[in-house]
VEXVO-517537 format. One record per residue: y, z, x of N, C-alpha, C in turn; residue in one letter; residue number from 1. Coordinates in steps of 0.2 Angstrom, whole numbers, always signed. Example, Ala and Ser with C-alpha at 12.3 -4.5 7.8 and 13.67 -1.06 7.14 Angstrom:
# VEXVO-517537
+-------+-------+-------+-------+-------+-------+-------+-------+-------+------+-----+
!  n_c2 !  n_c3 !  n_c1 ! ca_c2 ! ca_c3 ! ca_c1 !  c_c2 !  c_c3 !  c_c1 ! type ! seq !
+-------+-------+-------+-------+-------+-------+-------+-------+-------+------+-----+
!   -28 !   +39 !   +66 !   -22 !   +39 !   +62 !   -16 !   +39 !   +66 !    A !   1 !
!   -11 !   +35 !   +64 !    -5 !   +36 !   +68 !    +0 !   +39 !   +64 !    S !   2 !
+-------+-------+-------+-------+-------+-------+-------+-------+-------+------+-----+
This chain:
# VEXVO-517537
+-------+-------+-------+-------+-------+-------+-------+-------+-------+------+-----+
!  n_c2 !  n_c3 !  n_c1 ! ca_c2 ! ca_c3 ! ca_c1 !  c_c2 !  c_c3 !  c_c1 ! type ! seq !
+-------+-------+-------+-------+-------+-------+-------+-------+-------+------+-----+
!  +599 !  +355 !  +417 !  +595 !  +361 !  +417 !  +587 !  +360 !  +416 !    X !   1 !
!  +585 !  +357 !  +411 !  +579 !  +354 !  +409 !  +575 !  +351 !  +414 !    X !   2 !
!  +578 !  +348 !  +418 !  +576 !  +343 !  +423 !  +575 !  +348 !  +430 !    X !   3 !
!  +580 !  +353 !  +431 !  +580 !  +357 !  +437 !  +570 !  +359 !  +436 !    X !   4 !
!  +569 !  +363 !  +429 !  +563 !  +366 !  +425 !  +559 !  +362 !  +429 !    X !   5 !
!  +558 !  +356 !  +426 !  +554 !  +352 !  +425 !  +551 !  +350 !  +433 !    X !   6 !
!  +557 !  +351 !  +437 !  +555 !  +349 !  +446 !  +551 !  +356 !  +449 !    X !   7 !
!  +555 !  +362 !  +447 !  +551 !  +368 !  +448 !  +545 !  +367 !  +444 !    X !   8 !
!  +541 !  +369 !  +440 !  +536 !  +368 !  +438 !  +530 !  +362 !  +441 !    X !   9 !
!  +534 !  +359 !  +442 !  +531 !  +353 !  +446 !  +528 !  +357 !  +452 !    X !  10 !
!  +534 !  +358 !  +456 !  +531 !  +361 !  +464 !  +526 !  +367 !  +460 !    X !  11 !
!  +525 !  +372 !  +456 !  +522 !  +378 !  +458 !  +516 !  +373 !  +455 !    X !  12 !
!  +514 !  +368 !  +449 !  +508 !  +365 !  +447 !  +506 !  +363 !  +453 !    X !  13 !
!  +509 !  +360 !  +460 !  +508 !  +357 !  +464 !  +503 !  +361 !  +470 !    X !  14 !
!  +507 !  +369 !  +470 !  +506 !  +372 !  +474 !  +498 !  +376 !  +473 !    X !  15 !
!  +501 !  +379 !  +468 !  +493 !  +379 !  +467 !  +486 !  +377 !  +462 !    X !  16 !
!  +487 !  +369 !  +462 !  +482 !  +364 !  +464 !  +479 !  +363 !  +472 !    X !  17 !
!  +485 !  +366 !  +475 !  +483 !  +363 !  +484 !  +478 !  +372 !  +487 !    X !  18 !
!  +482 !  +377 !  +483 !  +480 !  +380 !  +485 !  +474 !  +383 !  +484 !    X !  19 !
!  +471 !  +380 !  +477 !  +465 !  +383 !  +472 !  +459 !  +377 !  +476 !    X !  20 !
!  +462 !  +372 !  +477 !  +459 !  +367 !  +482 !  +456 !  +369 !  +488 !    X !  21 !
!  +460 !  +374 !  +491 !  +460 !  +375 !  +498 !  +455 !  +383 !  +498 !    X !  22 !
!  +454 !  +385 !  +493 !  +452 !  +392 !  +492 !  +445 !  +388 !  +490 !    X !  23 !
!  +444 !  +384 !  +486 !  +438 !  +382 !  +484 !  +433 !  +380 !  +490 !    X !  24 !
!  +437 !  +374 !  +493 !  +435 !  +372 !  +500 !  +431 !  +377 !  +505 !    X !  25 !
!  +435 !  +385 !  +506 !  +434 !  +390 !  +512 !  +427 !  +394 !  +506 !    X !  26 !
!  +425 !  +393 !  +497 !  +421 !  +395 !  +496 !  +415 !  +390 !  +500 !    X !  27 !
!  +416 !  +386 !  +497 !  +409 !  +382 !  +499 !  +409 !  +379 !  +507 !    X !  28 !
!  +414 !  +381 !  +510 !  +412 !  +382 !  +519 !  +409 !  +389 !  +520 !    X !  29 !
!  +409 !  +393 !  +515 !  +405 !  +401 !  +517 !  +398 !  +399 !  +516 !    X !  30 !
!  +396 !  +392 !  +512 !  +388 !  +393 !  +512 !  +386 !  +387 !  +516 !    X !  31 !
!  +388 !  +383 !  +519 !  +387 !  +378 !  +523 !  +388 !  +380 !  +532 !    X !  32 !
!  +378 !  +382 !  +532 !  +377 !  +386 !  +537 !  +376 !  +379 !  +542 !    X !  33 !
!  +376 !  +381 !  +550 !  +374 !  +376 !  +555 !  +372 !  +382 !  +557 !    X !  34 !
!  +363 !  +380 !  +557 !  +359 !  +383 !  +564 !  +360 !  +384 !  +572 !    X !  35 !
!  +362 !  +388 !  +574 !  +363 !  +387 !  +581 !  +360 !  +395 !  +583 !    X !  36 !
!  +354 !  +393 !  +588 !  +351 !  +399 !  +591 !  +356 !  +404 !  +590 !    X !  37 !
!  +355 !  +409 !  +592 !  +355 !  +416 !  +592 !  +360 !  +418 !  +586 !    X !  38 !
!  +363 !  +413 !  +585 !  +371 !  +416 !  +581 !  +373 !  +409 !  +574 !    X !  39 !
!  +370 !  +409 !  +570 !  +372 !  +402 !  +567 !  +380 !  +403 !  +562 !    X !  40 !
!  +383 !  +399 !  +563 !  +389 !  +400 !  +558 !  +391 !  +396 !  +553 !    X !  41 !
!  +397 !  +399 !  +548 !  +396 !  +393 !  +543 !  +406 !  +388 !  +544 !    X !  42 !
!  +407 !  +386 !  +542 !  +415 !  +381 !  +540 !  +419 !  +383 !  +538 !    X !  43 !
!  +417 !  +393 !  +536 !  +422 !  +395 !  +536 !  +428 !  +395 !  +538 !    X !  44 !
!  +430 !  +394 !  +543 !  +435 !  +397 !  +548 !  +438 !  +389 !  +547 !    X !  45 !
!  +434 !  +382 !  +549 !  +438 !  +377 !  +549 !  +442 !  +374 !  +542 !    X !  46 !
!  +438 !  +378 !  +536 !  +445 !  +378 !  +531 !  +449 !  +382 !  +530 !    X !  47 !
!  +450 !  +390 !  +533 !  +454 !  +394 !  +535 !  +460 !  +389 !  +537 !    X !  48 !
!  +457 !  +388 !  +543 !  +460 !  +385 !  +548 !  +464 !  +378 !  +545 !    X !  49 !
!  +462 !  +374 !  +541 !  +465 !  +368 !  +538 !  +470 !  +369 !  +534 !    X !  50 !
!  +468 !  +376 !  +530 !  +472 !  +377 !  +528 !  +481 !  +380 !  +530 !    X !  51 !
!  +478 !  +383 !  +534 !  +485 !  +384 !  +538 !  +490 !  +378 !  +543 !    X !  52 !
!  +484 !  +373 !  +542 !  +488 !  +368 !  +546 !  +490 !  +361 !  +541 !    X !  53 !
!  +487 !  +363 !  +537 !  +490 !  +356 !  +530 !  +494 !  +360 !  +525 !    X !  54 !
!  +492 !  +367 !  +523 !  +497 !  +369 !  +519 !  +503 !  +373 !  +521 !    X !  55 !
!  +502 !  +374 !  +528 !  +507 !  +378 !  +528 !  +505 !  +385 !  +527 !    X !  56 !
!  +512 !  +390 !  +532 !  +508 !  +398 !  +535 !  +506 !  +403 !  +524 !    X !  57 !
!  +510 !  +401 !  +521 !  +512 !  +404 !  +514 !  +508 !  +401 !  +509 !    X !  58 !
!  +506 !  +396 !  +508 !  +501 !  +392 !  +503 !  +494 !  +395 !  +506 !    X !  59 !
!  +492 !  +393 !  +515 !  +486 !  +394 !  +515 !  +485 !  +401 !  +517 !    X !  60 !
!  +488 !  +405 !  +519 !  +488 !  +411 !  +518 !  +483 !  +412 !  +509 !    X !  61 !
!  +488 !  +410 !  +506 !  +487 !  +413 !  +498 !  +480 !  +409 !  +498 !    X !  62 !
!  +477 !  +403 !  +500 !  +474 !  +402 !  +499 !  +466 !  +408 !  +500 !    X !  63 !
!  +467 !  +409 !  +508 !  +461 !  +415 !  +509 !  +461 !  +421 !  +505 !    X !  64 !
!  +466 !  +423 !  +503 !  +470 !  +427 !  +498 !  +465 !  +427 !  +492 !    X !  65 !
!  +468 !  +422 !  +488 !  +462 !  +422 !  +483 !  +455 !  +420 !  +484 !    X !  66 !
!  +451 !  +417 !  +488 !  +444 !  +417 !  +491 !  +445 !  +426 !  +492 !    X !  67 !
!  +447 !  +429 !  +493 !  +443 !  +434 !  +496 !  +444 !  +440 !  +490 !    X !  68 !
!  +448 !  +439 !  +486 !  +450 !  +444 !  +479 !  +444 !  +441 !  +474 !    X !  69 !
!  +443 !  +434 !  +473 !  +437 !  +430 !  +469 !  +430 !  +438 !  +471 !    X !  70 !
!  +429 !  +435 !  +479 !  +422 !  +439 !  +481 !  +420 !  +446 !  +479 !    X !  71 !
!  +427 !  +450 !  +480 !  +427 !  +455 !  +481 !  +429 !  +458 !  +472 !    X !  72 !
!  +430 !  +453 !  +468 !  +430 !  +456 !  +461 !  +422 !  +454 !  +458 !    X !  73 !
!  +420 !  +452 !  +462 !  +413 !  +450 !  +461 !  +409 !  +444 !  +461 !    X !  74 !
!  +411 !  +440 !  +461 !  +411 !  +433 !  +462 !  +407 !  +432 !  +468 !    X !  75 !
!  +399 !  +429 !  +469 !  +395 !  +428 !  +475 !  +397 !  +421 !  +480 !    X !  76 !
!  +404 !  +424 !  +482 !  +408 !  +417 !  +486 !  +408 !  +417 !  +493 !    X !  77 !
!  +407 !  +425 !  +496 !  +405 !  +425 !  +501 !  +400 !  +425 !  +506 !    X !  78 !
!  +397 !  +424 !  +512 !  +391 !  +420 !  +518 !  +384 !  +425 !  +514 !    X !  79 !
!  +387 !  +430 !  +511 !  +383 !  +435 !  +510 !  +381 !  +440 !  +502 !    X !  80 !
!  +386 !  +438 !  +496 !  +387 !  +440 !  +490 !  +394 !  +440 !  +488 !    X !  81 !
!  +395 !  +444 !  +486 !  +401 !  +447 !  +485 !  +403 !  +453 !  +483 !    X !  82 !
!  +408 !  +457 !  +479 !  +409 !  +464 !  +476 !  +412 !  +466 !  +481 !    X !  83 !
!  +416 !  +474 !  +475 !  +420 !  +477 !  +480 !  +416 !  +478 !  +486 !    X !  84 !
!  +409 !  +482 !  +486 !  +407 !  +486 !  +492 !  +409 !  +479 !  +498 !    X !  85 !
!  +408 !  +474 !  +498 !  +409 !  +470 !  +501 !  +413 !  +472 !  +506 !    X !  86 !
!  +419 !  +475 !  +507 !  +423 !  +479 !  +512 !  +418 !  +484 !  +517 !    X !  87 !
!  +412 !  +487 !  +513 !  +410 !  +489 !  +521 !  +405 !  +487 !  +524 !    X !  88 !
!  +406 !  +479 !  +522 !  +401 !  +475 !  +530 !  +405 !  +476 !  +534 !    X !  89 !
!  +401 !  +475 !  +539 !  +404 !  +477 !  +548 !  +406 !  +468 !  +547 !    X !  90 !
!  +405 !  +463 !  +545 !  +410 !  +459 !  +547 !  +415 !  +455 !  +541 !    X !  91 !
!  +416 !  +460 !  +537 !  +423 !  +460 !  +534 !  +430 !  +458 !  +536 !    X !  92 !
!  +429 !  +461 !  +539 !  +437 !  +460 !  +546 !  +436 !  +454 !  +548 !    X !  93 !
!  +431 !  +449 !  +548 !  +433 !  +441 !  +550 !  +437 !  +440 !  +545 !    X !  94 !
!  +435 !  +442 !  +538 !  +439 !  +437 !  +532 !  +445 !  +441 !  +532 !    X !  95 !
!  +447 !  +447 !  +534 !  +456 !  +449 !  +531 !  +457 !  +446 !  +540 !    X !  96 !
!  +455 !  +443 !  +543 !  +458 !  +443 !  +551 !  +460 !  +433 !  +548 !    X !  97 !
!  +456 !  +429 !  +543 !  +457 !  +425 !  +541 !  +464 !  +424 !  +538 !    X !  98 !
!  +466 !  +427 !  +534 !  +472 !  +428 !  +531 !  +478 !  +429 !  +537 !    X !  99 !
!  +476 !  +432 !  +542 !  +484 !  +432 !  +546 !  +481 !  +426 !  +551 !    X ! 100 !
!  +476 !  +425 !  +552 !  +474 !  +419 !  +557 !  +477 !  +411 !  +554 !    X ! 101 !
!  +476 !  +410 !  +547 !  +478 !  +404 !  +544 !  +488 !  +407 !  +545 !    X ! 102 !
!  +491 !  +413 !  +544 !  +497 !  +411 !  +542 !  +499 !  +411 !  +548 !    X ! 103 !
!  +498 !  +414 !  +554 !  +499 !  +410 !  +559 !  +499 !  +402 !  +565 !    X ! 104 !
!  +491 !  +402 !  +562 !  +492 !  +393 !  +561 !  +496 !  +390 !  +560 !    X ! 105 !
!  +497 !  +391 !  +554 !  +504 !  +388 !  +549 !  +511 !  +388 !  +551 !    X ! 106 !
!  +513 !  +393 !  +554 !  +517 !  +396 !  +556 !  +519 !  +395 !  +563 !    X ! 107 !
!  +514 !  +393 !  +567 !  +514 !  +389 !  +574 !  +516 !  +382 !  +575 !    X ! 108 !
!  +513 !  +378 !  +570 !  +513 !  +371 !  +565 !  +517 !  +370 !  +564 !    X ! 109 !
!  +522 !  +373 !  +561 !  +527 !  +370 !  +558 !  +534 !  +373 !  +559 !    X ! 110 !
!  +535 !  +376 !  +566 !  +537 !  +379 !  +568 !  +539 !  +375 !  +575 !    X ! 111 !
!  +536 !  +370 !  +575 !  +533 !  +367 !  +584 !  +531 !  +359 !  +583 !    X ! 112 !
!  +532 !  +357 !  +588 !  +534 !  +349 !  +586 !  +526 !  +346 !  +585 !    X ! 113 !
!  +526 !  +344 !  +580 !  +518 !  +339 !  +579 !  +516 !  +334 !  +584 !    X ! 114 !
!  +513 !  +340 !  +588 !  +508 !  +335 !  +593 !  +502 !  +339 !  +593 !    X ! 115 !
!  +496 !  +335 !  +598 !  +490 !  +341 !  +596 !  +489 !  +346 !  +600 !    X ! 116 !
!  +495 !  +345 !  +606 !  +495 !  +353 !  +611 !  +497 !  +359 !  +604 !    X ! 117 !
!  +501 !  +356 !  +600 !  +504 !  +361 !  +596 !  +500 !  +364 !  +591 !    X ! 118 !
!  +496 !  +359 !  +589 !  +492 !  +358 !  +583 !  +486 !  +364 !  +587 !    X ! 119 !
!  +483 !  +363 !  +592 !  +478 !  +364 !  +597 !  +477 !  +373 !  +597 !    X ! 120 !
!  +485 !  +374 !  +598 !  +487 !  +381 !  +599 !  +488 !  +385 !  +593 !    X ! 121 !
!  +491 !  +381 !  +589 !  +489 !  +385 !  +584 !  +485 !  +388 !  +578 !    X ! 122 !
!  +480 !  +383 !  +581 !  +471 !  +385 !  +579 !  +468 !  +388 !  +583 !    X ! 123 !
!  +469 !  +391 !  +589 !  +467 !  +394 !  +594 !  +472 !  +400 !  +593 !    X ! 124 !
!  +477 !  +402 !  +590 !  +481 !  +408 !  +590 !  +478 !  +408 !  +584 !    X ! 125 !
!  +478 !  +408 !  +577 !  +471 !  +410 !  +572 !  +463 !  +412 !  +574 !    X ! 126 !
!  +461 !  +408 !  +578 !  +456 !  +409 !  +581 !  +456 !  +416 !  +585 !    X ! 127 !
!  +461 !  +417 !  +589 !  +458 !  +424 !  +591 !  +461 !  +430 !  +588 !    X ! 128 !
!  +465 !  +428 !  +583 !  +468 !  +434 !  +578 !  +461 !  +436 !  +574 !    X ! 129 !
!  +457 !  +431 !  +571 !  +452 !  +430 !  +567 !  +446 !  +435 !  +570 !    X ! 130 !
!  +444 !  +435 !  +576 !  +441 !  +437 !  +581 !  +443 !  +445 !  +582 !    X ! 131 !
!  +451 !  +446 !  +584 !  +451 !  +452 !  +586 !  +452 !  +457 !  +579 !    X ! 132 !
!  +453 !  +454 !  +573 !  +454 !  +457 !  +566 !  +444 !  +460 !  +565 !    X ! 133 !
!  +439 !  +454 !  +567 !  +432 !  +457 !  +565 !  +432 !  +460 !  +570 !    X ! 134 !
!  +432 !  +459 !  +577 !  +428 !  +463 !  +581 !  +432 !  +471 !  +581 !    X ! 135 !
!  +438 !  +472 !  +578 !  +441 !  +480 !  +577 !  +438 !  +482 !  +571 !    X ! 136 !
!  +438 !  +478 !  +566 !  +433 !  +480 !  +561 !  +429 !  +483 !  +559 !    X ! 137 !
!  +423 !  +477 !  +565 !  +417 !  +480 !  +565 !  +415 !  +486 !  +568 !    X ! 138 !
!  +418 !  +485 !  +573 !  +416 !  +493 !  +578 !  +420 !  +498 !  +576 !    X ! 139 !
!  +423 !  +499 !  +569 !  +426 !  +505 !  +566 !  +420 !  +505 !  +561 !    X ! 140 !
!  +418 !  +501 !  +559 !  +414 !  +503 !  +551 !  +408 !  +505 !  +555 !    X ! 141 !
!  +405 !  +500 !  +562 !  +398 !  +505 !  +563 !  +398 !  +509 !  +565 !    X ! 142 !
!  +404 !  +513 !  +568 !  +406 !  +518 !  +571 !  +406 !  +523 !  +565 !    X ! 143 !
!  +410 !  +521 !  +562 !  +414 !  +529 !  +558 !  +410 !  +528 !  +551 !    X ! 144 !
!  +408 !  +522 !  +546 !  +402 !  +522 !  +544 !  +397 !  +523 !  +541 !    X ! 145 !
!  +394 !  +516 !  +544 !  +387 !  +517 !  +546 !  +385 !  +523 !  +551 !    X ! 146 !
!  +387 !  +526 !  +555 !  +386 !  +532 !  +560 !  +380 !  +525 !  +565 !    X ! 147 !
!  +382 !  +520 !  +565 !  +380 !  +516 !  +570 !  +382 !  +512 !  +577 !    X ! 148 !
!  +386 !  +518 !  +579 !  +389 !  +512 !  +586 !  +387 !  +508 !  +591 !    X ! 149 !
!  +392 !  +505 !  +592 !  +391 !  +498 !  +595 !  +397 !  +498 !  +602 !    X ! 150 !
!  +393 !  +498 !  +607 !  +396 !  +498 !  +616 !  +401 !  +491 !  +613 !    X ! 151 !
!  +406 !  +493 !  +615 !  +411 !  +487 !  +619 !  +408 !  +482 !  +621 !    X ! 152 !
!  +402 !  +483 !  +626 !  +400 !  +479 !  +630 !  +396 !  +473 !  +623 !    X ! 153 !
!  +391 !  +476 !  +620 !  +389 !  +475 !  +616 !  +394 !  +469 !  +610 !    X ! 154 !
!  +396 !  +473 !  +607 !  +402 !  +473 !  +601 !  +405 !  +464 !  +607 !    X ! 155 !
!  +408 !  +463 !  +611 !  +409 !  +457 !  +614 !  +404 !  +451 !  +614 !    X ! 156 !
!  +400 !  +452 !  +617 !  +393 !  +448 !  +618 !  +391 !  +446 !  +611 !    X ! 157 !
!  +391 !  +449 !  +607 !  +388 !  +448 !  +601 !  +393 !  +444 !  +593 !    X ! 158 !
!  +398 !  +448 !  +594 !  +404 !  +447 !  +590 !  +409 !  +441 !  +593 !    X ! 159 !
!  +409 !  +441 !  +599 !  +412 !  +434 !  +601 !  +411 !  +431 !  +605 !    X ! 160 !
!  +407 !  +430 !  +611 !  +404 !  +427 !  +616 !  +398 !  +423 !  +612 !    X ! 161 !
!  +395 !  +425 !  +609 !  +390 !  +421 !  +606 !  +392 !  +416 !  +600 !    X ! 162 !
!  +398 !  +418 !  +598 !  +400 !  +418 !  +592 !  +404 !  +412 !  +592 !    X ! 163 !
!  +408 !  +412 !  +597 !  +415 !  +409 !  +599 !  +417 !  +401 !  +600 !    X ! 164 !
!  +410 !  +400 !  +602 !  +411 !  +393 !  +606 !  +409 !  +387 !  +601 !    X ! 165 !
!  +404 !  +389 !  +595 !  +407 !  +383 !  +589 !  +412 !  +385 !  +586 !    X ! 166 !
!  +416 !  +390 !  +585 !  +423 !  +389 !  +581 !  +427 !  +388 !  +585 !    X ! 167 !
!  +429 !  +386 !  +592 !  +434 !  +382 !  +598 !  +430 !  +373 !  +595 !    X ! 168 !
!  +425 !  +374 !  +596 !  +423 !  +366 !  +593 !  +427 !  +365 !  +585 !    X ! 169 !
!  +428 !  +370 !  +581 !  +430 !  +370 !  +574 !  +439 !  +369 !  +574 !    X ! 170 !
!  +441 !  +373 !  +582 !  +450 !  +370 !  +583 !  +449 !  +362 !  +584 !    X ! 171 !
!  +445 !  +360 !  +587 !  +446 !  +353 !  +588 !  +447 !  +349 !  +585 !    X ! 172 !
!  +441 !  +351 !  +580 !  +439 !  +346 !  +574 !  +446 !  +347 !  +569 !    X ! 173 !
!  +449 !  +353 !  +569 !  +455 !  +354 !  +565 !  +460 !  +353 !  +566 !    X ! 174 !
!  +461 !  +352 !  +573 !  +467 !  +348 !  +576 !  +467 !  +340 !  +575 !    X ! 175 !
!  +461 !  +336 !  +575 !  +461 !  +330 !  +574 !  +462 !  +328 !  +565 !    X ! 176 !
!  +458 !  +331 !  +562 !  +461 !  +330 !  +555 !  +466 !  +330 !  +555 !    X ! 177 !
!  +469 !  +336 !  +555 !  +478 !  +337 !  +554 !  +481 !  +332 !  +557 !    X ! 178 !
!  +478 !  +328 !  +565 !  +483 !  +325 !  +567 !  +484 !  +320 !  +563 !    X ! 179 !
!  +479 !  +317 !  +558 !  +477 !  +313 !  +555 !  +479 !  +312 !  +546 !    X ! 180 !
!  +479 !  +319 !  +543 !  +481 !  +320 !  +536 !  +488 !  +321 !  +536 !    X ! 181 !
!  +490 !  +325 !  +540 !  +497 !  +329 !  +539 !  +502 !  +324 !  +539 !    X ! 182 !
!  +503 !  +320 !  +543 !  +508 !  +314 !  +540 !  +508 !  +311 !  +536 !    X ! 183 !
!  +500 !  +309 !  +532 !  +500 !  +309 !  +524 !  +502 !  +314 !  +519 !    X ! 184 !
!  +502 !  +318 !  +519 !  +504 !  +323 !  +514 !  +510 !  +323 !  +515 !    X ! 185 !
!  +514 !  +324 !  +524 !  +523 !  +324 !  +521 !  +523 !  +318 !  +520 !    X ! 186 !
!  +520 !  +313 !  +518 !  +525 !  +307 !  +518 !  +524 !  +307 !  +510 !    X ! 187 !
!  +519 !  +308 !  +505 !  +518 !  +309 !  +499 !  +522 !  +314 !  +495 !    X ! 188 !
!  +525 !  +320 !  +500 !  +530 !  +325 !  +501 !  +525 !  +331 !  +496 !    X ! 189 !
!  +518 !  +331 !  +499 !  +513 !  +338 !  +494 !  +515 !  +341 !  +501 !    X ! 190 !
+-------+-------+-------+-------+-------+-------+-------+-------+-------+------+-----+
């Protein structure tokens, strides 16, 4: 019975070291900007994204999880500050579209044979869950709001057109890690 204890305990110390890890990681990819004309963006998404593909749909879930409770209890962890008010930026809906874009990730991953077509799609079914979670956000908060709307046509070109094409460069890059870490970790069995 002792030993049962002691193997349990084990996995939750394990689990959430990976996941306070992975939370910590998606903090400091929220301030590590790349300048890119019109639209610059930060690494959020590619530890979102790591997250659901090294830890798994349940670990990295919880990872986004607590990054966005930290923010939001006050903690200036996000691109932007922090605090409750925090929920009515118009681009809040990326970080709660994070949480079901990692557990899907994960969920795709591990789900489906390890190669990088699988890997590939699975950070591209995060990526547009991520996308369609802000861009609905946004265009209700400056809608109903801010009493600031935003055209369809607009709200695309701006929210993901400009937006979109270095976080498909960030599936990439998150496919090639994974394809590279992920057989380290099971083989270490974290």
């Amino acid at each position: 019975m002792e030993r049962s204890d002691t193997i349990n305990k084990n996995i939750n110390i394990k689990d959430m070291t990976l996941v306070s890890m992975f939370s910590a990681l998606i903090m400091v990819g929220a301030f590590i900007k790349i300048p890119i004309p019109l639209c610059p963006f930060t690494l959020q998404f590619l530890f979102t994204t790591l997250a659901g593909t090294l830890l798994g749909k349940n670990r990295g879930a919880m990872a986004v999880i607590i990054y966005i409770l930290l923010g939001l209890m006050g903690i200036p962890v996000f691109s932007n500050g922090g605090g409750i008010s925090y929920i009515f930026q118009p681009t809040f809906g990326y970080l709660i579209g994070f949480i079901f874009g990692t557990y899907i990730t994960g969920l795709i991953i591990y789900n489906g044979k390890f190669n990088n077509i699988n890997i590939l799609i699975g950070c591209f079914a995060g990526l547009i869950i991520v996308y369609f979670c802000g861009m609905i956000y946004c265009y209700l908060m400056r809608k109903l709001w801010l009493d600031d709307p935003i055209s369809i046509t607009s709200l695309f070109l701006y929210c993901f057109v400009l937006a979109v094409p270095g976080d498909v460069v960030l599936c990439i890059v998150s496919t090639i890690i994974t394809k590279r870490i992920l057989p380290i970790i099971k083989d270490k069995g974290i």
